[in-house]
ChimeraX commands (.cxc) that place a marker at each C-alpha (Angstrom):
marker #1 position 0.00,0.00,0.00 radius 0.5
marker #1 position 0.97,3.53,-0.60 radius 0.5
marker #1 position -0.51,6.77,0.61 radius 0.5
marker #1 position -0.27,10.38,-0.65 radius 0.5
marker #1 position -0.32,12.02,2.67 radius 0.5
marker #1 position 1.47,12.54,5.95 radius 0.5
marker #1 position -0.09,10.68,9.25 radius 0.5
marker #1 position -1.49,12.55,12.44 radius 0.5
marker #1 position 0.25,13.26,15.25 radius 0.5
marker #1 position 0.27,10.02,17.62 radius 0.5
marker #1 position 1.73,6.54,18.82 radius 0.5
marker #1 position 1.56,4.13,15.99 radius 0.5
marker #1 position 4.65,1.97,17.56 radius 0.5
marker #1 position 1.82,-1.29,18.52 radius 0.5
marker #1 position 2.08,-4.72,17.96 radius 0.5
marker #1 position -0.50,-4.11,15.24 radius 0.5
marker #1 position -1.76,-8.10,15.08 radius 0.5
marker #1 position -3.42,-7.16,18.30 radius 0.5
marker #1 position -7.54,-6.93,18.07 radius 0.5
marker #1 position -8.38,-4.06,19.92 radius 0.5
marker #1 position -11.66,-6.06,21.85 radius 0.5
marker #1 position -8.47,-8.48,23.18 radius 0.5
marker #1 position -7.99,-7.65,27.21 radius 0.5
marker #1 position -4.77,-7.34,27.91 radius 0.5
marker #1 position -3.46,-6.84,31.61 radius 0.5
marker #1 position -1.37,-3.75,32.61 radius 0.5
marker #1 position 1.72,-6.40,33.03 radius 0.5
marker #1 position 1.44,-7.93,29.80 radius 0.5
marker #1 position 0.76,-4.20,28.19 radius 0.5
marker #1 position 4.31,-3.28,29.94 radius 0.5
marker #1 position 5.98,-6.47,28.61 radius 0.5
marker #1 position 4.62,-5.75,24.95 radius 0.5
marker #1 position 6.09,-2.25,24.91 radius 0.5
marker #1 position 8.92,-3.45,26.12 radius 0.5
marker #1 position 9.71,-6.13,23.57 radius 0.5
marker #1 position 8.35,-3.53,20.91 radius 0.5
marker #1 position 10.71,-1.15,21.94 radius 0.5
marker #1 position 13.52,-3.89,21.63 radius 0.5
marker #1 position 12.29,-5.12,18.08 radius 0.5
marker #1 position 12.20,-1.03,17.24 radius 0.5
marker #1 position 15.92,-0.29,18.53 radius 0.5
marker #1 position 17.02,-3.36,16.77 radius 0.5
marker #1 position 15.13,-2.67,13.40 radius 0.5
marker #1 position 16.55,0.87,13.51 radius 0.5
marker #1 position 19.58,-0.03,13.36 radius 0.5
marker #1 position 19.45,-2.79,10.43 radius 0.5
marker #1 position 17.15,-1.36,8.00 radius 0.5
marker #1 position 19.87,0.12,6.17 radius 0.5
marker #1 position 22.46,-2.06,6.67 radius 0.5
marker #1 position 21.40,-6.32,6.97 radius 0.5
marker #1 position 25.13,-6.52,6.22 radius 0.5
marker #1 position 25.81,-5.09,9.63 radius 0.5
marker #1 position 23.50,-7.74,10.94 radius 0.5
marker #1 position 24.45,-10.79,9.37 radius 0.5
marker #1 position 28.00,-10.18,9.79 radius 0.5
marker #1 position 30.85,-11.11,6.28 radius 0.5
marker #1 position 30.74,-14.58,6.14 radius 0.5
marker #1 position 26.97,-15.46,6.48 radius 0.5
marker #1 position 26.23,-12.19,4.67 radius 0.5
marker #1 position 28.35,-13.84,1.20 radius 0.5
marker #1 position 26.29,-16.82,1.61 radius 0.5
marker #1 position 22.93,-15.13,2.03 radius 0.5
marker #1 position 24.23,-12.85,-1.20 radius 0.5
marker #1 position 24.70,-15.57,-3.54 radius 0.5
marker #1 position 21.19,-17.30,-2.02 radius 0.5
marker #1 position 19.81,-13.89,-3.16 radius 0.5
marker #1 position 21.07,-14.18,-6.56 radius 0.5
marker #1 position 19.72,-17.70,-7.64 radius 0.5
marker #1 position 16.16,-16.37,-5.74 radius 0.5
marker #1 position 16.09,-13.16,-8.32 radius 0.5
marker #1 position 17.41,-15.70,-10.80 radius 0.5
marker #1 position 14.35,-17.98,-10.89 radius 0.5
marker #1 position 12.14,-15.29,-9.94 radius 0.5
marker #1 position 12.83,-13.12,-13.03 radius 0.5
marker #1 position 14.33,-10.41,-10.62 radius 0.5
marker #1 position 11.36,-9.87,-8.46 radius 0.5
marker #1 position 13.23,-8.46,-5.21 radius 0.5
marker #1 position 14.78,-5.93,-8.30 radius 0.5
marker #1 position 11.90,-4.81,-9.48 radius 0.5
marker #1 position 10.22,-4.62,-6.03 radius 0.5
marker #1 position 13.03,-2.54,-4.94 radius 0.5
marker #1 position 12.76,0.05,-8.08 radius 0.5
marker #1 position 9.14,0.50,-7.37 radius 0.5
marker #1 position 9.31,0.90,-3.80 radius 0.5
marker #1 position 12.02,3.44,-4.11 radius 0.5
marker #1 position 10.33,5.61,-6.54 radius 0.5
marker #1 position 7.20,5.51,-4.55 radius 0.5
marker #1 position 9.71,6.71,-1.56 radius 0.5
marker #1 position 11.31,9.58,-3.61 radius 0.5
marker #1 position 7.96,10.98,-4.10 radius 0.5
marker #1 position 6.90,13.82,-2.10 radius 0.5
marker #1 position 4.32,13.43,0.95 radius 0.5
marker #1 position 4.19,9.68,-0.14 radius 0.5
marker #1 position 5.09,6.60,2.23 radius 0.5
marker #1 position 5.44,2.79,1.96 radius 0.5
marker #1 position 3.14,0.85,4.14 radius 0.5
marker #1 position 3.26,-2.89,4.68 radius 0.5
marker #1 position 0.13,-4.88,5.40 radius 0.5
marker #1 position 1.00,-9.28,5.80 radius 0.5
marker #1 position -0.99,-11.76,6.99 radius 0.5
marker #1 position 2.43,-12.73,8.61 radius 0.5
marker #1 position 3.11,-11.99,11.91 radius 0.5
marker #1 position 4.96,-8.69,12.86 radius 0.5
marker #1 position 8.17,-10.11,13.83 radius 0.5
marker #1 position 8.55,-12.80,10.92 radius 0.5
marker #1 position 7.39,-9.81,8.65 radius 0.5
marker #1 position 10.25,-7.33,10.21 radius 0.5
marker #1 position 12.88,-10.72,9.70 radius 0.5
marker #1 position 11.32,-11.03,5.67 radius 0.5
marker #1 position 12.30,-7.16,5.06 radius 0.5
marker #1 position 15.58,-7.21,6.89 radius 0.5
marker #1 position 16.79,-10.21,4.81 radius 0.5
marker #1 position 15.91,-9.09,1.80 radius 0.5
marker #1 position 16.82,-5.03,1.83 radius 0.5
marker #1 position 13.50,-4.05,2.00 radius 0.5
marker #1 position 13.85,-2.25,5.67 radius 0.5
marker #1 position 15.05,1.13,4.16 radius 0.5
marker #1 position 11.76,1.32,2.27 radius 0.5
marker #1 position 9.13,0.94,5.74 radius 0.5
marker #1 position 9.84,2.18,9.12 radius 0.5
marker #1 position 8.47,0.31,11.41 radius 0.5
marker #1 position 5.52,2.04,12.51 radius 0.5
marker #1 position 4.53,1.53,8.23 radius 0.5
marker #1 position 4.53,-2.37,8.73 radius 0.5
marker #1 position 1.10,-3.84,9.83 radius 0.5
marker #1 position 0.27,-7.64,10.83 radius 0.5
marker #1 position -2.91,-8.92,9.75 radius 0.5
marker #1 position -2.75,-12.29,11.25 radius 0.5
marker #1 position -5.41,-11.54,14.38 radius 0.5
marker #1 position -7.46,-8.74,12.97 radius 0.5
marker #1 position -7.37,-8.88,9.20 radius 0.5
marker #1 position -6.45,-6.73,7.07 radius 0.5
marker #1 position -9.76,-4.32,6.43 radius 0.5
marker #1 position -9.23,-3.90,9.96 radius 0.5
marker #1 position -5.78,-3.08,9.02 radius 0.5
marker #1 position -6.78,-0.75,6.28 radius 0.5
marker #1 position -9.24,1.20,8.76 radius 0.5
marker #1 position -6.25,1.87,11.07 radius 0.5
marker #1 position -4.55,3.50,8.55 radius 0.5
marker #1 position -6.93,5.27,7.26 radius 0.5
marker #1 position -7.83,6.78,10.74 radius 0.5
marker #1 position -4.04,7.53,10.85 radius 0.5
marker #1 position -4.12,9.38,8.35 radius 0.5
marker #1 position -7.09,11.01,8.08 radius 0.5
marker #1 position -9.86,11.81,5.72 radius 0.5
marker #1 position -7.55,13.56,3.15 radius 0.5
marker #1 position -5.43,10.89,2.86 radius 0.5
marker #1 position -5.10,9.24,-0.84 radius 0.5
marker #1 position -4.32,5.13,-0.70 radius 0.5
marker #1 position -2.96,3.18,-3.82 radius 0.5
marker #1 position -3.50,-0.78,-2.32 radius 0.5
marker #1 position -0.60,-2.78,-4.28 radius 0.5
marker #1 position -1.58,-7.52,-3.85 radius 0.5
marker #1 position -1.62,-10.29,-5.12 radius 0.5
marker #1 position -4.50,-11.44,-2.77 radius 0.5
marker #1 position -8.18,-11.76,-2.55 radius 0.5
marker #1 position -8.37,-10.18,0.98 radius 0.5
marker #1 position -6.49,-7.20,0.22 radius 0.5
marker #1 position -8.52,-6.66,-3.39 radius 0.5
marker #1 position -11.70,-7.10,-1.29 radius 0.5
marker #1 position -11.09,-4.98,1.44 radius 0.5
marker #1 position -9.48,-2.04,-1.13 radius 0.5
marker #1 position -12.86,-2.58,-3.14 radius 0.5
marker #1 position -14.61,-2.05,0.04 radius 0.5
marker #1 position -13.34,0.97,1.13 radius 0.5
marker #1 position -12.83,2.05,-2.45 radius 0.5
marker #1 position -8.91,2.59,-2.71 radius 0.5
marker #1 position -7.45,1.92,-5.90 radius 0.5
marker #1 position -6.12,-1.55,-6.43 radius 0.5
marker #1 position -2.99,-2.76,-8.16 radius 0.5
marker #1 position -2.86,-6.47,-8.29 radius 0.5
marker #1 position 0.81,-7.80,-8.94 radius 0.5
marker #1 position 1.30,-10.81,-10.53 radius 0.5
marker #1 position 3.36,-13.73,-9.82 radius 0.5
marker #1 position 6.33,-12.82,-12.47 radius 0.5
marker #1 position 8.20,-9.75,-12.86 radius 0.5
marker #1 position 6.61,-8.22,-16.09 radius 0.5
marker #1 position 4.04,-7.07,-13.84 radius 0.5
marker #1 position 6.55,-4.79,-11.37 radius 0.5
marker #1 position 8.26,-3.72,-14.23 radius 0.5
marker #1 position 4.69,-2.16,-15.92 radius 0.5
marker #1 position 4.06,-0.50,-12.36 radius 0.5
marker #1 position 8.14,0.50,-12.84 radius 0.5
marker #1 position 7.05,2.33,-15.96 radius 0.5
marker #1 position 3.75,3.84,-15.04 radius 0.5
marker #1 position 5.46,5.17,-11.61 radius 0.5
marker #1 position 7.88,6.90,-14.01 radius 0.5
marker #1 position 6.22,8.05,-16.51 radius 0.5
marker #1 position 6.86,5.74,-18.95 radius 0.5
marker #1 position 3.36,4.87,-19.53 radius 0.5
marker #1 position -0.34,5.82,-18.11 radius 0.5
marker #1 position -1.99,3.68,-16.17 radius 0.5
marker #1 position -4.68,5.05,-14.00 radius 0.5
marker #1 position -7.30,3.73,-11.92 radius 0.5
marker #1 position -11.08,3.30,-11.72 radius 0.5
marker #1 position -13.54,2.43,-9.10 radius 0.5
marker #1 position -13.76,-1.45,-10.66 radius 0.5
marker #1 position -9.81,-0.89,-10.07 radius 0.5
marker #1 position -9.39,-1.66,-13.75 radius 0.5
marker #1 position -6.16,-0.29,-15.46 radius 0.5
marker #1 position -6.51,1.35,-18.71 radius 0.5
marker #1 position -3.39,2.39,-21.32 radius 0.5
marker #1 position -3.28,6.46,-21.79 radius 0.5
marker #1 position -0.65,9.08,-21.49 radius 0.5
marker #1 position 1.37,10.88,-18.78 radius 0.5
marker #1 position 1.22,7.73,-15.96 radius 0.5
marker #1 position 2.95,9.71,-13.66 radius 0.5
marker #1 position 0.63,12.62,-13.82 radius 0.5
marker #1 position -2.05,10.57,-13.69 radius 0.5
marker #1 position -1.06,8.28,-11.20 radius 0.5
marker #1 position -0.27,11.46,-8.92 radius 0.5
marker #1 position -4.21,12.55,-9.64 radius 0.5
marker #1 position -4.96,9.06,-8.19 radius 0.5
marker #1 position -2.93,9.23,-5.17 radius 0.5
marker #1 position -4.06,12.71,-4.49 radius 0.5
marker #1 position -7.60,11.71,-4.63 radius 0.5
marker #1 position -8.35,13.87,-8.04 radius 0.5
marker #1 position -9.64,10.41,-9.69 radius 0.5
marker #1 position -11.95,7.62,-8.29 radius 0.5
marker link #1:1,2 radius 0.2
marker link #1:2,3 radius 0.2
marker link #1:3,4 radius 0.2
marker link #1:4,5 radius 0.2
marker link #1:5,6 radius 0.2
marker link #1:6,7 radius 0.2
marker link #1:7,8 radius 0.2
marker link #1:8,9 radius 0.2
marker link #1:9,10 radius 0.2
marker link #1:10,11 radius 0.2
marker link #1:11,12 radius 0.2
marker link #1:12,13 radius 0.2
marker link #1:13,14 radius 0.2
marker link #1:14,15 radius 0.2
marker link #1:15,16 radius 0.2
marker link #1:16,17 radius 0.2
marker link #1:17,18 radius 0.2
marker link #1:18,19 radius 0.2
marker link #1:19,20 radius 0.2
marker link #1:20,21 radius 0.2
marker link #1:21,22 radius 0.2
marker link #1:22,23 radius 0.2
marker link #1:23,24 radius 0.2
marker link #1:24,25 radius 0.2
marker link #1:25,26 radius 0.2
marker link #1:26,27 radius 0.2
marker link #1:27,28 radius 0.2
marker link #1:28,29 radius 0.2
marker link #1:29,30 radius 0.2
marker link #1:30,31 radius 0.2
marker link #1:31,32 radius 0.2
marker link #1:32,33 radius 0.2
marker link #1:33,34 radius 0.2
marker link #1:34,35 radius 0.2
marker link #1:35,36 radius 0.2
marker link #1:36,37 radius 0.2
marker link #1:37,38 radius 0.2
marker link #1:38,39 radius 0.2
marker link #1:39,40 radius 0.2
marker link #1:40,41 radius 0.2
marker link #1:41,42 radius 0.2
marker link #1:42,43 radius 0.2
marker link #1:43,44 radius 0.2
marker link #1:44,45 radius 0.2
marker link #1:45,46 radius 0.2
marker link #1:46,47 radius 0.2
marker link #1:47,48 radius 0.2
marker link #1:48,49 radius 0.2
marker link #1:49,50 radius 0.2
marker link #1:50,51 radius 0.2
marker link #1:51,52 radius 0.2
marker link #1:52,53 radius 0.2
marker link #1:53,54 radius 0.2
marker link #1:54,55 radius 0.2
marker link #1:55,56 radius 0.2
marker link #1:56,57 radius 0.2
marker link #1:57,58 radius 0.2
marker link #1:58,59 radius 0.2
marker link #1:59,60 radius 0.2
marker link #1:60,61 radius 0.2
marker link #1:61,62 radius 0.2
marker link #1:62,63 radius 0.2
marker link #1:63,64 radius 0.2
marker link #1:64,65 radius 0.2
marker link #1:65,66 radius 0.2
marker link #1:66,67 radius 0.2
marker link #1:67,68 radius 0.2
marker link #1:68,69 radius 0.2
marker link #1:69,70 radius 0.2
marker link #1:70,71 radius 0.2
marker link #1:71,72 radius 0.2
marker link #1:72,73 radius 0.2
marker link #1:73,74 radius 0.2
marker link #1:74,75 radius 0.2
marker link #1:75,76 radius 0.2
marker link #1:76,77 radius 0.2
marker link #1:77,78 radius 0.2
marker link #1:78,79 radius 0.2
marker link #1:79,80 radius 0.2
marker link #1:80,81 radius 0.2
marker link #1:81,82 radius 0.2
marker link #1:82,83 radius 0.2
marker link #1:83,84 radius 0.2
marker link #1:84,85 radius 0.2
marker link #1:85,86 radius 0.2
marker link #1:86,87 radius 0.2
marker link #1:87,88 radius 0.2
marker link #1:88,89 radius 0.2
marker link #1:89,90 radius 0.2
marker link #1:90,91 radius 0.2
marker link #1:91,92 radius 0.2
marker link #1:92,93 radius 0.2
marker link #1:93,94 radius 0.2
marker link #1:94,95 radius 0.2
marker link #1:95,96 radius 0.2
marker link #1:96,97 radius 0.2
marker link #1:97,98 radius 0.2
marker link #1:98,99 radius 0.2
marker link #1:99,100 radius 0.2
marker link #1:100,101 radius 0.2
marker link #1:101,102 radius 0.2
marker link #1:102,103 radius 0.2
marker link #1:103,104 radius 0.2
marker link #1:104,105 radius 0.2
marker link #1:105,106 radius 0.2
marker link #1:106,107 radius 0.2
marker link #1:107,108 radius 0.2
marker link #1:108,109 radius 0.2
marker link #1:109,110 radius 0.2
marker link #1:110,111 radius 0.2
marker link #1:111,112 radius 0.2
marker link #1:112,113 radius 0.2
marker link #1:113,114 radius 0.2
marker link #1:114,115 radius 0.2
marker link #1:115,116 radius 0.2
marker link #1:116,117 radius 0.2
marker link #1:117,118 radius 0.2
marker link #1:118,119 radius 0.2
marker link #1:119,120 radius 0.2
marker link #1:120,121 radius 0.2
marker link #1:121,122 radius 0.2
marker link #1:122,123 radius 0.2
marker link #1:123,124 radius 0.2
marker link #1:124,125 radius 0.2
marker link #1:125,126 radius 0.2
marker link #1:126,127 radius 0.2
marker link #1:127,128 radius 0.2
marker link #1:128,129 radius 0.2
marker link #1:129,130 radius 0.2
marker link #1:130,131 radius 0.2
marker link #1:131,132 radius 0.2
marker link #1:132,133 radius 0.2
marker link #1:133,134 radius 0.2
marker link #1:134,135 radius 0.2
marker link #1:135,136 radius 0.2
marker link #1:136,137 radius 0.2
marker link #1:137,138 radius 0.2
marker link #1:138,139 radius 0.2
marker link #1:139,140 radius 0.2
marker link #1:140,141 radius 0.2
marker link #1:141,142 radius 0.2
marker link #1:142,143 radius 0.2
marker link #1:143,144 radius 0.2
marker link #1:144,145 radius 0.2
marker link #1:145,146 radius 0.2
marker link #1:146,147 radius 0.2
marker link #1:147,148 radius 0.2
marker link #1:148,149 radius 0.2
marker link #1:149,150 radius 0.2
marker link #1:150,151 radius 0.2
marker link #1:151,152 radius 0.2
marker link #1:152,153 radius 0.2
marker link #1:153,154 radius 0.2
marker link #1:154,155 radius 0.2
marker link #1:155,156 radius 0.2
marker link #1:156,157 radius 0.2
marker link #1:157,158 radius 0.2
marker link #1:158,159 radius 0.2
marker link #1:159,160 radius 0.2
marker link #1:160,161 radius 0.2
marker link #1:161,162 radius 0.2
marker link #1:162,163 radius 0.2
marker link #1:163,164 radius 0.2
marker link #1:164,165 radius 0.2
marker link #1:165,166 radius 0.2
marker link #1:166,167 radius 0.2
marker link #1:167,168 radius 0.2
marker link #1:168,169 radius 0.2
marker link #1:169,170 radius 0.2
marker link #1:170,171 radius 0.2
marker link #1:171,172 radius 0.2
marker link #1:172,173 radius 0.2
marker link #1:173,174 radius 0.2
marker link #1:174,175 radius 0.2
marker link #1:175,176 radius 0.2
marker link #1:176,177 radius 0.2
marker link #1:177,178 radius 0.2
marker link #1:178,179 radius 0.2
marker link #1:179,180 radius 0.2
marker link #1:180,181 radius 0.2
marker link #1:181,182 radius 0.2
marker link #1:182,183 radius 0.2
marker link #1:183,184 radius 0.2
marker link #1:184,185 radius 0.2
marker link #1:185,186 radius 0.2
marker link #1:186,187 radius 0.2
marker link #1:187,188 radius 0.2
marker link #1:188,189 radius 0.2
marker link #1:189,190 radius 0.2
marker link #1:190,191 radius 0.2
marker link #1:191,192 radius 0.2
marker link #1:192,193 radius 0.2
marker link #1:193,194 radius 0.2
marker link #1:194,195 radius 0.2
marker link #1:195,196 radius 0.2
marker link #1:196,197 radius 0.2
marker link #1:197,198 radius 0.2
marker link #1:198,199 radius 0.2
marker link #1:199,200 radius 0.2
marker link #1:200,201 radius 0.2
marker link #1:201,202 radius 0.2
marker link #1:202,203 radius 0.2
marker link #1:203,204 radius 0.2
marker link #1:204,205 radius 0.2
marker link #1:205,206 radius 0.2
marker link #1:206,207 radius 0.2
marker link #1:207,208 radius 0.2
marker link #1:208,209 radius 0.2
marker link #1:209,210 radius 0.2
marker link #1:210,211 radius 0.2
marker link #1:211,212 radius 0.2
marker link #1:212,213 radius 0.2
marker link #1:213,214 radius 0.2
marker link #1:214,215 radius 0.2
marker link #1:215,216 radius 0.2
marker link #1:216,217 radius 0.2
marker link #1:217,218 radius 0.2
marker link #1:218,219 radius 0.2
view
């Protein structure tokens, strides 16, 4: 998911798989931020550098474990990466993660495979407890009512719950060629815009366009 807007003030730093009607005791609320804050300190400090983390030797092997992966993947982690980072360059926009895995497996996934720089950790959501609607309503009371959301899947709960709160909906394929079309339209390459069936049609000026969708200009 992507948004074209900057959150409200607040504390955002939750174990997000956590359903809000779940009781939780004032010692296991202190023992949750604590580990949060632990997880947060240690993400911090990783998210731009796994190398750090791993240390030489078991980085070189993780490397070349990378390589074959993008290898029989058609590049996907490449491609990912390009998107993400354009996305990131863009002003007022932000990166936001939304798994059915839970938070600290997720945080692992994005630390092994460079992805950290591109979501902070208050950006990466767990929808293992809650779903992720529920997820998507968070957000979008983070946010605010001014907020623009572009939802990015390859899932039926994510393309139902977009459709259901009518964001925009990207679905990504299992092979590259699809990142590398959302590559182009990102940059300008090509238009692709969205309507409220989420259906992308071919036109001019992507970028332009695509800015119009994020901003909330096209539904």
């Amino acid at each position: 998911m992507t948004t074209h807007a900057s959150p409200s003030p607040g504390n955002y730093n939750t174990l997000h798989a956590r359903s809000a009607s779940t009781p939780v005791s004032s010692d296991e609320a202190n023992w949750l931020a604590i580990r949060y804050r632990k997880v947060q300190t240690l993400y911090a400090a990783y998210q731009h550098n796994t190398a750090g983390l791993l240390g030489p030797s078991l980085r070189a092997r993780w490397s070349d474990l990378q390589s074959s992966i993008e290898e029989f993947s058609d590049n996907w982690i490449r491609m990912a990466k390009l998107c993400l980072s354009v996305i990131q360059s863009r002003f007022n926009c932000e990166n936001i993660l939304v798994t059915s895995t839970r938070l600290l497996p997720a945080l692992a996934k994005l630390l092994l495979y460079d992805l950290g720089q591109f979501f902070p950790i208050e950006n990466v959501y767990s929808a293992a407890k809650i779903g992720k609607r529920n997820c998507f309503e968070r957000i979008c009371n983070r946010y605010g009512k001014d907020a623009s959301f572009l939802v990015l899947g390859n899932g039926r709960e994510e393309e139902t719950a977009a459709k259901q709160l009518n964001f925009p909906y990207w679905r990504i394929a299992s092979r590259a060629n699809t990142l590398e079309t959302l590559q182009r339209a990102l940059q300008g390459e090509e238009e692709r815009y969205f309507r409220n069936t989420a259906e992308v049609v071919a036109r001019r000026g992507t970028l332009e366009t695509l800015q119009r969708v994020l901003q909330g200009e096209i539904l």
